[in-house]
N, C-alpha and C positions, 0 to 999 in steps of 0.2 A: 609709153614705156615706163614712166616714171609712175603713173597711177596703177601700173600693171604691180611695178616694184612695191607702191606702196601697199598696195591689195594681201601681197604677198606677205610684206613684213607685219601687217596688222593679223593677220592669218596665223605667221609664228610666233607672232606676240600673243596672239589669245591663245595658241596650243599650248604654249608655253607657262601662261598662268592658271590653264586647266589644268594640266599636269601638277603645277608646285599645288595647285588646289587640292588635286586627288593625293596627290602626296600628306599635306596638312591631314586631311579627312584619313589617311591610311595609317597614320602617326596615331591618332586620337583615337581609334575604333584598337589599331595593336594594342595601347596600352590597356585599355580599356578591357579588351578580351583577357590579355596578361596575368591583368587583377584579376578576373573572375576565376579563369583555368588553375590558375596556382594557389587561389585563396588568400593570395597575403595583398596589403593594401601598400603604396609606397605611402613613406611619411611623410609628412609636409609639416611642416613647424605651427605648435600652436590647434592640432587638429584637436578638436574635441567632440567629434559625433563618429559612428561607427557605423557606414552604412552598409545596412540589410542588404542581402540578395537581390532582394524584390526592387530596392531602388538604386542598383545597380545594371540591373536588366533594363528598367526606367531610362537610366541616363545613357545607357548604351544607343537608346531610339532616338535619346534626346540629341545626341553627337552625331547620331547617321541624319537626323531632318537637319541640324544644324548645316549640318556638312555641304547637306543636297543643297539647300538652299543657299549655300555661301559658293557652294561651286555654279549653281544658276546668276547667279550676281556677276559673277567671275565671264560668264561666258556675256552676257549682257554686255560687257566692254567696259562694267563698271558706269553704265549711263545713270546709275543713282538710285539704281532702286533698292527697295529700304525690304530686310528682311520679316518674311510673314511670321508673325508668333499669333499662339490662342491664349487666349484668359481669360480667367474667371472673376467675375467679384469676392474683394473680400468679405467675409461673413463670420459671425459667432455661431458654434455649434456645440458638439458633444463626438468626441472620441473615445472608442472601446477599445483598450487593446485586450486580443482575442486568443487563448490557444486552444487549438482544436486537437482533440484526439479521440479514440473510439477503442471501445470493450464491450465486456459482456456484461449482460444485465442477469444478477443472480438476488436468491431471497439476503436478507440482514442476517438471519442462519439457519445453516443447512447444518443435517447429523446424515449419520449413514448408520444405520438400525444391523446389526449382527448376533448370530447367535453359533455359540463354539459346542452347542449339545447336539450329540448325533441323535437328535431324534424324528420323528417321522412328523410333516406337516399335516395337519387333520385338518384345519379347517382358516380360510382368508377372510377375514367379514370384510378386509380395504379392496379398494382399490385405486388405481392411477388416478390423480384428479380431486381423490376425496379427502373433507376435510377433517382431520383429527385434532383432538385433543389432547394435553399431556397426561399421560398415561393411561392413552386407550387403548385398546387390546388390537394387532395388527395383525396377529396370528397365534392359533391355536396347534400346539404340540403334544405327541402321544406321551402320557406322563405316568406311564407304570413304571417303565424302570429306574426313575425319579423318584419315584415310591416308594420301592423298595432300598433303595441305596437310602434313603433319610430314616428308615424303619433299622439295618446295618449300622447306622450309624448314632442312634438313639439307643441301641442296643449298648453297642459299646463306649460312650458317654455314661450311660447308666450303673455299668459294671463297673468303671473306674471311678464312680461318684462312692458306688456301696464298697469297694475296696478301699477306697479312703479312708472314710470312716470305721471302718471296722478297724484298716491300719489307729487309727487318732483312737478309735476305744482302745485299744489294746497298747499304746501308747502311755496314757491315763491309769490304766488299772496297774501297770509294768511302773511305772514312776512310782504310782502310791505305794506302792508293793516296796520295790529299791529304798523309797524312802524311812519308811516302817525298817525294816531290816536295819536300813544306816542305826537309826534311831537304838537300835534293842543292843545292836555289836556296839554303841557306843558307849550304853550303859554297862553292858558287859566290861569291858573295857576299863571301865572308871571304877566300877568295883573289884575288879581283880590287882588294878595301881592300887587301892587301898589293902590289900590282904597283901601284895606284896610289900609294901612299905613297914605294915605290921609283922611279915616275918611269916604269915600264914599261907604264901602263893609262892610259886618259886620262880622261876627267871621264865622257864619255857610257857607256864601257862599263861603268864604277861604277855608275852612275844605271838602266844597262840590269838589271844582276845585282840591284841594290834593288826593283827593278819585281818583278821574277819573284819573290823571295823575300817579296815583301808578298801578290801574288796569292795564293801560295800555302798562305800563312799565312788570309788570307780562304776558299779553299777548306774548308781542315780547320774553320773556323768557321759554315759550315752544316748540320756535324752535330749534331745533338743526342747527348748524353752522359748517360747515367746511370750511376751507381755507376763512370766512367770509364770506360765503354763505349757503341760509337755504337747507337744504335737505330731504329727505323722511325719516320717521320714517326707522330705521336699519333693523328692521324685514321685509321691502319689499323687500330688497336687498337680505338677506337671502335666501329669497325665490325664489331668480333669480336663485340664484348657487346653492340651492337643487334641480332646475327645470334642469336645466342645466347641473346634474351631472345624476339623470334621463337620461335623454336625451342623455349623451355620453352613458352610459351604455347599451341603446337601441339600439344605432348606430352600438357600439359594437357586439351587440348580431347577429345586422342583418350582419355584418361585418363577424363573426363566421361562416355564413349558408357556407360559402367556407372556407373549413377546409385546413390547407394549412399545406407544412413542415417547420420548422424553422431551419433547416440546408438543407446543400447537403449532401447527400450519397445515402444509399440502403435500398430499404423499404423489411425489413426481416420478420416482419410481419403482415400482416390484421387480423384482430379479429372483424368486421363487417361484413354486406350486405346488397346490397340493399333492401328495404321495411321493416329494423327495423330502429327503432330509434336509433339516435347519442349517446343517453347517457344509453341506455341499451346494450351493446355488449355482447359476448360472456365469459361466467362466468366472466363478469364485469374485463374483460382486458382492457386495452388500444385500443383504434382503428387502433391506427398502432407504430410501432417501426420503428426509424428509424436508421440506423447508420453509420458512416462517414467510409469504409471498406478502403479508399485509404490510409488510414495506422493505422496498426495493432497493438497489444499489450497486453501483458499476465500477468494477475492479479496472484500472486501467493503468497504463507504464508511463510513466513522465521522465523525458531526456532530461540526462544532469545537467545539459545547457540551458535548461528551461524549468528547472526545478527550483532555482532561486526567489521565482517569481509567483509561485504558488504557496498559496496558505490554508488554512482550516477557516473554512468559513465565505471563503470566494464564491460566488451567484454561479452556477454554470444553467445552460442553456442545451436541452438532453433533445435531440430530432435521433426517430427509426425509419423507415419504410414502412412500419407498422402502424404509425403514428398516420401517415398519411398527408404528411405534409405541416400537421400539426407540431408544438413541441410542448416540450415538459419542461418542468423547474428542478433543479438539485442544489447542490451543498456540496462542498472538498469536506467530510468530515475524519479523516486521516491521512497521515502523510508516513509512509515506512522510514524508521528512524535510519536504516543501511540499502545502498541500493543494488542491483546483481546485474548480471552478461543481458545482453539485449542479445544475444544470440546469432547464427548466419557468419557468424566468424567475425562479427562487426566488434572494436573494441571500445565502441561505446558504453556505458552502463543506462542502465532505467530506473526509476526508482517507485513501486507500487505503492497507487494512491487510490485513496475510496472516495466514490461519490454518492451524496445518500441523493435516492431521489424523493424530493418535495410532495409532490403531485403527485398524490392516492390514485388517484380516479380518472386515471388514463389507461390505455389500452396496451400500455408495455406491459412482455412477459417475461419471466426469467428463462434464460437459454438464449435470446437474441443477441447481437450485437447493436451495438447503438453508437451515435455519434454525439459527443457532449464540448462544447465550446465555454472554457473557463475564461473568466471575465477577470483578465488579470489588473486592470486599473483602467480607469473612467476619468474624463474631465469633462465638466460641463460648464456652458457661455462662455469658452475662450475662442478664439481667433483659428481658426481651421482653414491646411489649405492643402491641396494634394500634394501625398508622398512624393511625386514628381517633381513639386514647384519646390520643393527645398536642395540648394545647390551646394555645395563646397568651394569656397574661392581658393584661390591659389597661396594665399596666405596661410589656408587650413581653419580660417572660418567659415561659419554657416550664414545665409540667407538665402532670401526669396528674389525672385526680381520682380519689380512692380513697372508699370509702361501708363507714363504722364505725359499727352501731349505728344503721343507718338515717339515719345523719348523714354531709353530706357534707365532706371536706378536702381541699386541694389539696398535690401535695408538689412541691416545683420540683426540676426533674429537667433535664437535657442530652441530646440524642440522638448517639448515636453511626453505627453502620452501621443504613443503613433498606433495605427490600427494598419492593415494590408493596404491601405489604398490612401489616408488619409494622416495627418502629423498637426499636433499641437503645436503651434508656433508663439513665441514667445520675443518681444520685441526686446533690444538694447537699451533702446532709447524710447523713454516712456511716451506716449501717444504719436508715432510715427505711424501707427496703423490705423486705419477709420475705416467704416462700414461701406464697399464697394470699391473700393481701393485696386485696380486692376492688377491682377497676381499673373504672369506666365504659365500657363500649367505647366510646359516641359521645358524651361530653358536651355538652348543648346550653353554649350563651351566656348563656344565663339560669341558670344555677348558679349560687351564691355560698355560699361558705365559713359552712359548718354548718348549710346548709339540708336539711331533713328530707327525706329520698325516701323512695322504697315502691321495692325491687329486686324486678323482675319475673322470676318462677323462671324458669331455661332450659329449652328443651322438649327436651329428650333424642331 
């Protein structure tokens, strides 16, 4: 009876600390979900690392093995067995941190070729694919009535040149004339004051010679004078250089009937044909696109939250489907000074940024999209260990935990550059770290400083 009883009470004693067990393990996995669902972290005094998603998710697996394995201990009766963990050695490497994102691969510059002359297409010597020159001829337009309108308009530049000058002669001859007259009514004038003053002119013939020599002094005062010379009313001259701006605009027009390109590159594409008009095309596109292909570059959107970390000049690493597994080299060589709506209703912003691509002589075309991974910082020969093995203690510092002797210790350590999978680690305490140093890859939450493990061999 008595071993029946004990049977018993060992039976509710071990349901008993399965239960507080799944309970701990349901504690650790809520809070843990908590943080992830709502985004916010709780604070803990002293915290100085901000962790990612990604080793977030990490330590979420790390608390559910921890768990399993504290609850298999638990069931065990606590007969001593020592919890399994994996490690790695530690080692010197190189970390990239990496942001990836994807656009479209277009030429360095594109034009869009248009013509506003309704006239008739005659003749295409391009076509899709082919490559031009600046200022090759891309189409030929019917150019009579370009003809005639510059002939209209030569016409009447012509008339208001010869109306000028006849104005400006007759101006010149009208002045000499005015001034001769002043001159004679002036003498007039001065001779008759003398015959009056003698007593031999009487008041009115004075008053008469005054008359004539003021008109004519008003005459010469409707010329216009430049540089002391009389010249044509201004409004004829006007009329030269409204005739004359006519006139270039015709020349122009007839200049247009040879539609040409205004860069080299690649004509990608026609959106005409011959026997419609120049300025009606195809759902009113452009008539042709042109774009400069002999070197490439990928317009792409970079989150504000990750904008900080991109410069003019960062290495990126460009992979297509096209590519074939291969990749290409590029350059950040722009960063948009404002950035706009990412759009979907999201109220993110983005901020468009250029990449030039490096690599000539690769199989990328313009129109694809492409995948490019900006290489936002690099460290090389420091101490690398996985994203995973970096833990938060409950203080709200950072370490790894290292397993000596089947015993575990934590070393407090700094991260420096972190890539998806891997974290610079940076020791406190200078040479605590040495080459094979056995690292945890995923430390559960349930560790504590010199607790005994069993390191499970790696399977090769």
């Amino acid at each position: 009876m008595n071993r029946f009883k004990s049977k018993v009470e060992e039976t509710d004693e071990t349901a008993e600390m399965e239960q507080m067990s799944d309970e701990a393990f349901d504690k650790e996995l809520e809070d843990l979900m908590e943080e992830e669902n709502t985004g916010k972290k709780k604070k803990k005094k002293g915290s100085r690392k901000k962790w990612s998603k990604k080793r977030k998710i990490i330590t979420i697996g790390a608390a559910v093995i921890g768990a399993f394995f504290i609850a298999f201990k638990v069931l065990a009766g606590g007969s001593g067995v020592a919890l399994p963990v994996t490690v790695s050695p530690l080692a010197k490497g190189e970390v990239v941190d990496i942001l990836s994102v994807s656009g479209p691969v277009q030429g360095t510059d594109s034009v869009e070729v248009v013509s506003n002359l309704h006239a008739e297409i005659l003749e295409l010597p391009v076509k899709e694919g082919d490559r031009v020159e600046k200022g090759q001829v891309l189409a030929l337009l019917d150019d009579k009535d370009a003809k005639k309108e510059v002939d209209i308009a030569q016409n009447a530049y012509d008339l208001a040149v010869s109306t000028y000058q006849d104005k400006q002669l007759e101006a010149e001859n009208g002045y000499a004339k005015a001034k001769q007259d002043f001159e004679t009514a002036k003498a007039n004038y001065n001779r008759t004051l003398a015959l009056y003053q003698g007593g031999s002119a009487s008041q009115v013939e004075l008053e008469a010679a005054s008359n004539t020599m003021n008109d004519a002094q008003r005459e010469i005062s409707t010329y216009t004078l430049k540089n002391g010379k009389p010249v044509a009313n201004e409004s004829y001259a006007l009329q030269i250089e409204k005739e004359a701006f006519e006139l270039e605009q015709k020349k122009e027009a007839l200049t247009n009937t040879k539609v040409t390109s205004p860069i080299a590159g690649t004509v990608v594409r026609v959106n005409c044909k011959v026997g419609r008009f120049a300025d009606k095309t195809d759902d009113d596109k452009p008539m042709f696109i042109i774009n400069n292909l002999d070197v490439l570059e990928m317009k792409i959107n970079v989150s504000e939250y990750s904008i900080g970390k991109v410069a003019i000049g960062q290495p990126v690493e460009i992979s297509a489907d096209i590519l074939s597994g291969e990749t290409a080299r590029g350059e950040v060589t722009a960063i948009s000074p404002t950035g706009e709506e990412k759009g979907n209703g999201s109220t993110e912003r983005v901020i468009p940024t250029t990449i030039r691509i490096i690599d000539q002589n690769t199989r990328l075309i313009a129109g694809i999209t492409a995948k490019a991974k900006i290489e936002l910082r690099k460290a090389e020969n420091v101490w690398v260990v996985p994203i995973s093995a970096v833990v938060q203690q409950p203080d709200g510092s950072i370490a790894i935990a290292c397993v000596k002797d089947n015993t575990v210790s934590f070393i407090p350590v700094t991260t420096g550059v972190e890539s998806d999978i891997q974290a610079e680690v940076i020791p406190e305490e200078e040479g605590v770290l040495t080459e094979g140093l056995q690292v945890i890859d995923t430390p559960s939450s349930m560790l504590t400083e010199g607790m005994t493990v069993t390191v499970i061999p790696t399977v090769q």
